[in-house]
N, C-alpha and C positions, 0 to 999 in steps of 0.2 A: 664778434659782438657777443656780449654776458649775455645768457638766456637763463630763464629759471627751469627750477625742477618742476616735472609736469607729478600730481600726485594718482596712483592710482585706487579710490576711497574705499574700493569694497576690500582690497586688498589691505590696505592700511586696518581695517575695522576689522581683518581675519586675523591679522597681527595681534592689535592689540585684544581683542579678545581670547589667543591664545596664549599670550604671554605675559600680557600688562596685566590685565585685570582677572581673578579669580572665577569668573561668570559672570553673563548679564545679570544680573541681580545689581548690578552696583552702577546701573544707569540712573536709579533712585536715587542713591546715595548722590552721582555726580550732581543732578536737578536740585537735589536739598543742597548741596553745598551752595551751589551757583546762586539761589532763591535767599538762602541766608546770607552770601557777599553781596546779593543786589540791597539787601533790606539795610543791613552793617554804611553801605554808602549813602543811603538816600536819608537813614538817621542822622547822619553824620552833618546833613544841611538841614534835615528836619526834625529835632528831637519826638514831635508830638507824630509823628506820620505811622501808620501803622505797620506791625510787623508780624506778616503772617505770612504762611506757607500752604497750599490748600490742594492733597491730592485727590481727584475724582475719577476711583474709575469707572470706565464708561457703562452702562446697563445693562448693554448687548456682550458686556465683557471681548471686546475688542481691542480695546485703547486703553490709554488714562490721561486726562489732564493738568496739567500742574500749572498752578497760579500764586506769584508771590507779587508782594504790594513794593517790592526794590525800586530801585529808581529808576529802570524802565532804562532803553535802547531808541537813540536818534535812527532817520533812516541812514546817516553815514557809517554809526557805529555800529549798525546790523551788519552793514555789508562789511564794514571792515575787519569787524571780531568776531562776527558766526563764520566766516567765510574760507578764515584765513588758519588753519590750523596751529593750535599751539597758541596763537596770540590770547590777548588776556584784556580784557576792559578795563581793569585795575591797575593796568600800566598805562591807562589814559592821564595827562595830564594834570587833567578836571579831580582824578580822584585820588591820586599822587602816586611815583613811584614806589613798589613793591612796600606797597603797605601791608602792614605784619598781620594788621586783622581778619585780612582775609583768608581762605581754606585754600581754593583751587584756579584753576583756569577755565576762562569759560570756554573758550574753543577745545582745549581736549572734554571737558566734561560735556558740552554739546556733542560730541563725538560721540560717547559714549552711548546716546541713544540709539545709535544705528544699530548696536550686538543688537535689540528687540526689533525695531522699524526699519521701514524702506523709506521711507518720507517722516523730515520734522517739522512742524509751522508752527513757529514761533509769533505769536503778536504780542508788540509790547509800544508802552505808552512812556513816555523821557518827563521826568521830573522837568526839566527845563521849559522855561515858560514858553508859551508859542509853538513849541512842537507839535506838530503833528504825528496819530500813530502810524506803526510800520509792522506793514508783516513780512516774514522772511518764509521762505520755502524751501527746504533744502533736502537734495534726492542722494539715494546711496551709489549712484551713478557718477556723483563726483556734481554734478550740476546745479545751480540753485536761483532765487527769483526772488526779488525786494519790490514793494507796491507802499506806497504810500496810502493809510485809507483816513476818507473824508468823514469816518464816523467819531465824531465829538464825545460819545460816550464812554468811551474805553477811556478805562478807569489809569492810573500813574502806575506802572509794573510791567508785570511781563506774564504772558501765558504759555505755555507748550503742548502740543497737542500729539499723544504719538498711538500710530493705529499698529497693532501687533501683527508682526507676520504669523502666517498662519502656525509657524513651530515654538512660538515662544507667546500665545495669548496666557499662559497660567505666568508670567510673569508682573500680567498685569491687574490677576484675580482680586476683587475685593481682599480675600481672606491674606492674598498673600504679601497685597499691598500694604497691608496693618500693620504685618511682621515683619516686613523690609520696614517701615519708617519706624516704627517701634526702636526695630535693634539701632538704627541708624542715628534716629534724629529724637531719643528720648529726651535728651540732655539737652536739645538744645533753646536756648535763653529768648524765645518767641515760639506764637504761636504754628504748632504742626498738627494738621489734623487732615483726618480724612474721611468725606464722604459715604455712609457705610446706609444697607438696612439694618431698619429696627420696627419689629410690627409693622411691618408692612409700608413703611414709610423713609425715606431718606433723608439722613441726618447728618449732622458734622460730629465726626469723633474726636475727641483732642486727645495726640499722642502725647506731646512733650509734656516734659514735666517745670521748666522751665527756671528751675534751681539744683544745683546740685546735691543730691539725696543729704551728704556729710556736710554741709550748709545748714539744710533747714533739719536735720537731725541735734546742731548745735543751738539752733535758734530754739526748739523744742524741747530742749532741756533747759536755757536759760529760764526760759517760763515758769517750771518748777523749780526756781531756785526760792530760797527765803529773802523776804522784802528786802532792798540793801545791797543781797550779794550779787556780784557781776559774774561770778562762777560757777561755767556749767555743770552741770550735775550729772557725772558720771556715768551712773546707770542708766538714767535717763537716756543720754546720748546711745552707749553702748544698746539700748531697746529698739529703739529706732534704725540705728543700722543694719539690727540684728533683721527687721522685720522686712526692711529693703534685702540684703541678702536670701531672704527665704520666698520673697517674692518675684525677683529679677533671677537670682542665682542657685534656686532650687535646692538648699541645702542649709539648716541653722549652725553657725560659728560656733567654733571653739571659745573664741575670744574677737576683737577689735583692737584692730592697731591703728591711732590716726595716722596720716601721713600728709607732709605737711614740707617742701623745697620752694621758698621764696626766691631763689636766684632764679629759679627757672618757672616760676607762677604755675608751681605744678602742684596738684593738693586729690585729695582722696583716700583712700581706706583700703587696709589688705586685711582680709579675713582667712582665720585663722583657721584650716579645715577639720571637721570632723572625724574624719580616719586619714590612714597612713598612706601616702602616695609614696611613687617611685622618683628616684634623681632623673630629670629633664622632663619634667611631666609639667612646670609651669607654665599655665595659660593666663594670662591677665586682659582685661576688659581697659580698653585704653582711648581715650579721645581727645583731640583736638580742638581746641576752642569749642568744646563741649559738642564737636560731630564724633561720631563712636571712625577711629582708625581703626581697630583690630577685637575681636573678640578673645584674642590668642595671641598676643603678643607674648613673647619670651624672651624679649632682649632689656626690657626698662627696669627689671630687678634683677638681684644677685641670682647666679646658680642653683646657691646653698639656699634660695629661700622656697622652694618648689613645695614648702610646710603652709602657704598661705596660697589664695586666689587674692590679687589687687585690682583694685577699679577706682582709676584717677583720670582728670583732668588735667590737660598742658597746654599754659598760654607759648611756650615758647618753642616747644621739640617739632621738627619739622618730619612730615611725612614721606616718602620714597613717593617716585612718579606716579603709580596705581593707588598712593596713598589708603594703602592696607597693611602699611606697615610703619616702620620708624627709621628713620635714617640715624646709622651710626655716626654721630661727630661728636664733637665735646661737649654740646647741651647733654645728649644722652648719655654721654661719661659720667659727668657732672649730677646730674638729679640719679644715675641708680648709686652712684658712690653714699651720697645723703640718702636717698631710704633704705642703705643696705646699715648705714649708721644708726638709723632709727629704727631698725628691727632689731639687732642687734644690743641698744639700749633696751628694749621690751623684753626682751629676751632674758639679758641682764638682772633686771629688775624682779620678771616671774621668777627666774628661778632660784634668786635670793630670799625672795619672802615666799616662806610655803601657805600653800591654798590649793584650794578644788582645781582652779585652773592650770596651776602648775605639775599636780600632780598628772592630770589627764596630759599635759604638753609634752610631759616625762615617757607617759607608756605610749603613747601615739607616735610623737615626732622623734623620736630615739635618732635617728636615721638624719633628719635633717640639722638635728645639734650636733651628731658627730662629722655632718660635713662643715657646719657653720665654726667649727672647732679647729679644723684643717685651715680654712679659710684666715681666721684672725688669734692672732695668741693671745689676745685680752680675752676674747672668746673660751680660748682654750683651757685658760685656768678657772674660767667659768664652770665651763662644763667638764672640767676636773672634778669640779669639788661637789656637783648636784647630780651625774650624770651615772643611772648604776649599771656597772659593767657584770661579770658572768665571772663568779671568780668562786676559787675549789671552798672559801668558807659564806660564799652564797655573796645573792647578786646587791654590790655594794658601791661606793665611789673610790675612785682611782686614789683621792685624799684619805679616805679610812684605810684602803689598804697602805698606804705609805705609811701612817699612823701607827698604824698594829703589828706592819711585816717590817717596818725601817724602812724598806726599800720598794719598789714594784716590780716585783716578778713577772715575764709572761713569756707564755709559745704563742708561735705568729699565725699557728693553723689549729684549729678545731681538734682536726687528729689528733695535735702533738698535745694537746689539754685535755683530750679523754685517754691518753694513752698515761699520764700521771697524775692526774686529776683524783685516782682513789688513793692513792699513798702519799700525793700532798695533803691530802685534805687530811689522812688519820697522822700524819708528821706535825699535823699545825700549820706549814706553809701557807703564805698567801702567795697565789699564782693567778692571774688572769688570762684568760679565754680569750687574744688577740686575734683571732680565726673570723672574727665579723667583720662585713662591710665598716671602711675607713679605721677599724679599731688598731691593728697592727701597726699602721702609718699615723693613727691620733698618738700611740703610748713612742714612738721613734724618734714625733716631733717633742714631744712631751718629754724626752730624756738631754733636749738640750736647752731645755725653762732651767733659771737658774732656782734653785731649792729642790729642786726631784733627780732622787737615783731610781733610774729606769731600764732596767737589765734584762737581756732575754733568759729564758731556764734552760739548761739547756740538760742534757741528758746526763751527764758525767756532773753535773752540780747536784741532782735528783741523787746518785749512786749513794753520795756521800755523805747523806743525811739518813741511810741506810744500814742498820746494826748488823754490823760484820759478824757472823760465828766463830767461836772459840776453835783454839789451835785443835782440843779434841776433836771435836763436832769438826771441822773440813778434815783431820786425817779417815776420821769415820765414817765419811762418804766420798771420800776421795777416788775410791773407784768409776759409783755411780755418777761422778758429775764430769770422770773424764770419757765415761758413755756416751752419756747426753752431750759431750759436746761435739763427740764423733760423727752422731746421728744427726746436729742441727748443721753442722759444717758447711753440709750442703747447702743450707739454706742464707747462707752468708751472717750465720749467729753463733754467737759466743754464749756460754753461759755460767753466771753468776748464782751461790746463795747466798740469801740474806736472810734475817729475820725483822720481819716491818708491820705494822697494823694498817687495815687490820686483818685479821686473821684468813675469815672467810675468800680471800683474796690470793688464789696457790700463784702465780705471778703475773710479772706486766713485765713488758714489752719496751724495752727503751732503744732508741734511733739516735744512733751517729752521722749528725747533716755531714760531716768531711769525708768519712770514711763510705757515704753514702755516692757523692761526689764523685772520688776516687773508683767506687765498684763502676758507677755508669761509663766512665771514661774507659778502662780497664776493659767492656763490654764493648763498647763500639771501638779500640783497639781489634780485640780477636775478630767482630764482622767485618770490620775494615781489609785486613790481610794485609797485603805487600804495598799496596796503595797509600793510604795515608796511616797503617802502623805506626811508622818511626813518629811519625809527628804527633799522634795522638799518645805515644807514647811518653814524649817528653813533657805531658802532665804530670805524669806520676811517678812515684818513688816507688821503684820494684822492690825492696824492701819494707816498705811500710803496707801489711797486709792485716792490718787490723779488719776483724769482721763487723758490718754497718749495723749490727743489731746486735742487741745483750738481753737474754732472756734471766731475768731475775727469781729466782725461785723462792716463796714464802717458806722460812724455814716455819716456821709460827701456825704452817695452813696443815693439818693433818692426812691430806691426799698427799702432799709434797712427801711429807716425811715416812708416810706406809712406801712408795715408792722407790725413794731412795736407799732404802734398809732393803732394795733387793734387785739389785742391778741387772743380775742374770735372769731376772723374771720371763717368762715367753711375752709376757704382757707389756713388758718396759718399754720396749720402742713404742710401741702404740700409744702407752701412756704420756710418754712425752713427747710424743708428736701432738696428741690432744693438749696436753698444757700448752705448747708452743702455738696451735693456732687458734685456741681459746684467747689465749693472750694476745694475738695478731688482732681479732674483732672486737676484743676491749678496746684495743688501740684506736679501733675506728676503720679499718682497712678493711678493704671488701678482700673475699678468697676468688684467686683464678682459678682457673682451669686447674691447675698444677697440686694446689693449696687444697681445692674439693676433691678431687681423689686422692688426697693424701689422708685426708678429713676422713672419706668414707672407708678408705681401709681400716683407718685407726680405729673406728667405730664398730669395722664387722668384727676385727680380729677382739676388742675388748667384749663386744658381746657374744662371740665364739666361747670365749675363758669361762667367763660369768656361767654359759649356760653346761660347761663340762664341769665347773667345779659344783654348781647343784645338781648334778647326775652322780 
């Protein structure tokens, strides 16, 4: 014979409070929701009936009561919807199949007040004519008790009465009960209020605001428009949101972006933050038939927009179980694909026409354009063209330097940009600085947009914009530079003269990526041994022993050339052991162990010389 599951409810309530729901805090949240789908169906037969939500907590601060004017619970539909977990009154009949209007369930959101109480007692009065009221009882022991009562004066709705166990009474705090319906049920489209002191007396507070802020922010600006025009008045608008933002969200905008997806009745405003956040730091204020789902939602907008905070309304996106969150399906494909289009156009738009706001959008959100760049190639050529990068003849757009140089040049690391960055710049080159977050990957994608030649620089390109010395000038230091090359050898460096501006500048330090490649390989061959030798071996061409560095020497710098007019000096190694790792920290590269005691000799023995030749 079929038998059913027997339920165990403290256990069920330990569950869910440790996995479904965030904290009892959001026993409030379920009660408003419940109170606002009672109210949503009893309108629905009454337009004039009233709709209010009213939480009181108790004086002795033990409890709170909550009273909505909904249409109220038969004694069958107590026993059969408070009782029965997960069932839903909204799937009654009477009210029709899973209608859209509503938020929640009433049986799991009844559930929900056991995370605070041990007992719920619910009394509610049935719209339906003839009804008698009923009150329900219900204990965290899994047991419960339905009474019919003979008092005529209970009002059409429903009450809940819940006394706090002794570990969770600040849940039920005047102060805290403000702050729970505040954040919860600001938005929502009836009356929320709650019972508070004031002077010494008890009063009704009203939370909700009962229109959407970018609603009567619109309606607020039409007012100032001139007699005639049906068009709101921009500023206007943008003042009003502004003032909502610094009042709800603690921080005055950049700017205002409406936002606005009719396929999915989703509408509200992404403000545009004042300083520069990090990639994944988007938090957005987000709700449901205008109850707040999430304070922190991070999945309803694009990645690349974490440059703005948004605060919208959704007649359509449905909420995950705990309804703290958004469920991913194609509603929410669908509405972030459209506001990811509509920032995207804003975006567009600022940074085509120059202004105050565009320029701050520029030095702030640097970071969130070059992700929004990666992201779309209409994008890209966007922020090509307004977007300034780090480049050797200063910080300009990717389009001027194409303009000036022909081409765009760049190194993909910081290093490799200050290691030629003083002798592009005195050559005229233009080279850009691809060593910043997404910039390496924006100029990679950006070399296959059709109109841009986008090329990396590489070291042996640098060489050769490099004024090679006359056949004299190399037989006349021909000695001294096959010194210096004996001396760097060790150091896996080869070395070049040239003469290059500008002057002040005795050399720089250029890096071979292949021949760099090759040494690492080469290196973990000899610690490898007999073991994976061969095979590491057959990377490389034991013949190709090109050194991974070229130390270029300024013929033009006059420490170079006192230098080299004396090879056999006592001082010469020192001295180009100091040019070479003078030129290593140009580079950008830090000294090891190996590099500072090389440093520090080279330093005692030149200041050894110095202090015998004024003796």
């Amino acid at each position: 014979m079929a038998q059913r599951f027997k339920v165990d409810l403290g256990g069920l309530v330990e569950l869910l409070s440790k996995n479904l729901y965030s904290g009892p805090q959001v026993y409030l949240r379920e009660v408003l929701q419940n109170g606002v789908d009672a109210i949503t169906a009893r309108t629905d037969l009454d337009p004039d009936a009233p709709a209010r939500v009213r939480l009181e907590p108790w004086v002795d601060g033990a409890g709170i009561t909550i009273t909505d004017t909904g249409i109220g619970l038969t004694a069958t539909q107590a026993e059969e919807f408070l009782a029965t977990i997960g069932r839903t009154s909204k799937r009654d009949e009477v009210l029709g199949e899973g209608r859209a209007e509503y938020l929640g369930q009433f049986g799991i959101g009844l559930l929900a007040c056991f995370l605070i109480a041990d007992a719920v007692e619910v009394t509610s009065r049935s719209a339906t004519p003839g009804e008698a009221p009923v009150r329900w009882v219900g204990l965290a022991d899994g047991t419960f008790e339905v009474q019919t009562l003979a008092d005529a004066e209970v009002e059409i709705g429903t009450t809940i009465s819940l006394k706090a166990r002794a570990d969770a009474t600040h849940w039920v705090a005047e102060e805290t009960v403000v702050t729970l319906a505040s954040d919860y049920g600001d938005m929502l489209p009836l009356e929320v209020s709650v019972r508070v002191n004031a002077g010494g007396q008890r009063v009704w507070r009203r939370i909700s605001r009962t229109r959407l802020p970018w609603a009567v922010a619109v309606e607020k600006s039409a007012e100032g428009t001139e007699h005639g025009s049906t068009a709101p008045n921009a500023h206007e608008t943008a003042m009003a949101l502004t003032n909502y933002a610094e009042a709800s969200l603690g921080f005055t905008p950049l700017a205002t972006i409406s936002l606005n997806v009719p396929a999915t009745g989703t509408t509200g405003v992404a403000y545009v933050l004042p300083q520069a956040v990090s990639p994944g730091s988007g938090r957005h204020r987000v709700y449901v038939k205008q109850m707040l789902v999430s304070g922190r939602e991070d999945t309803l907008l694009p990645d690349w927009a974490f440059f703005v905070r948004a605060v919208l309304n959704s007649e359509s996106l449905t909420p995950t179980a705990s309804r703290e969150q958004l469920r991913e399906d194609e509603v929410l494909l669908l509405t972030r694909e459209a506001i990811g289009e509509q920032l995207k156009s804003w975006i567009t738009v600022t940074l085509t026409e120059p202004s105050p706001v565009q320029a701050r959008l520029l030095e702030t959100h640097h970071l969130a354009l070059r992700a929004v760049a990666l992201a779309s190639d209409d994008m890209l050529d966007v922020v090509a063209q307004a977007l300034p990068f780090e480049t050797t003849q200063g910080f300009t757009t990717l389009a001027e330097v194409a303009r000036e140089g022909g081409a765009v040049r760049f190194t993909p690391t910081t290093e490799g940009y200050r290691r030629i960055a003083p002798v592009a710049r005195a050559q005229g080159l233009w080279v850009v600085n691809g060593g910043y977050v997404y910039d390496a990957d924006i100029l990679a994608k950006l070399a296959h947009r059709p109109g841009w030649e986008v090329t990396e620089m590489t070291a042996g390109e640098l060489t050769q914009t490099l004024e090679v010395v006359g056949i004299d000038r190399e037989f006349e230091v021909m000695a001294a530079l096959e010194r210096a090359k004996a001396l760097l050898a060790e150091q896996d460096c080869d070395v070049q003269l040239r003469s290059f501006a500008p002057a002040d500048v005795p050399a720089v330090l250029l890096r071979d990526a292949e021949a760099e490649r090759r040494r690492a390989i080469s290196q973990e061959n000899e610690d490898a041994g007999n073991v994976w030798g061969g095979l590491l071996g057959s990377f490389t061409d034991p013949s190709d022993s090109k050194p991974s560095r070229t130390l270029m020497l300024n013929d033009t710098n006059d420490s170079v050339r006192r230098l080299l007019a004396q090879p056999h000096h006592t001082s010469f190694e020192a001295g180009m052991n100091t040019l070479y790792l003078s030129a290593l920290m140009l580079a950008g590269e830090g000294l090891g162990s190996r590099e500072t005691g090389l440093l520090s000799d080279s330093l005692s023995q030149l200041l050894a010389a110095a202090l015998r030749t004024e003796n």
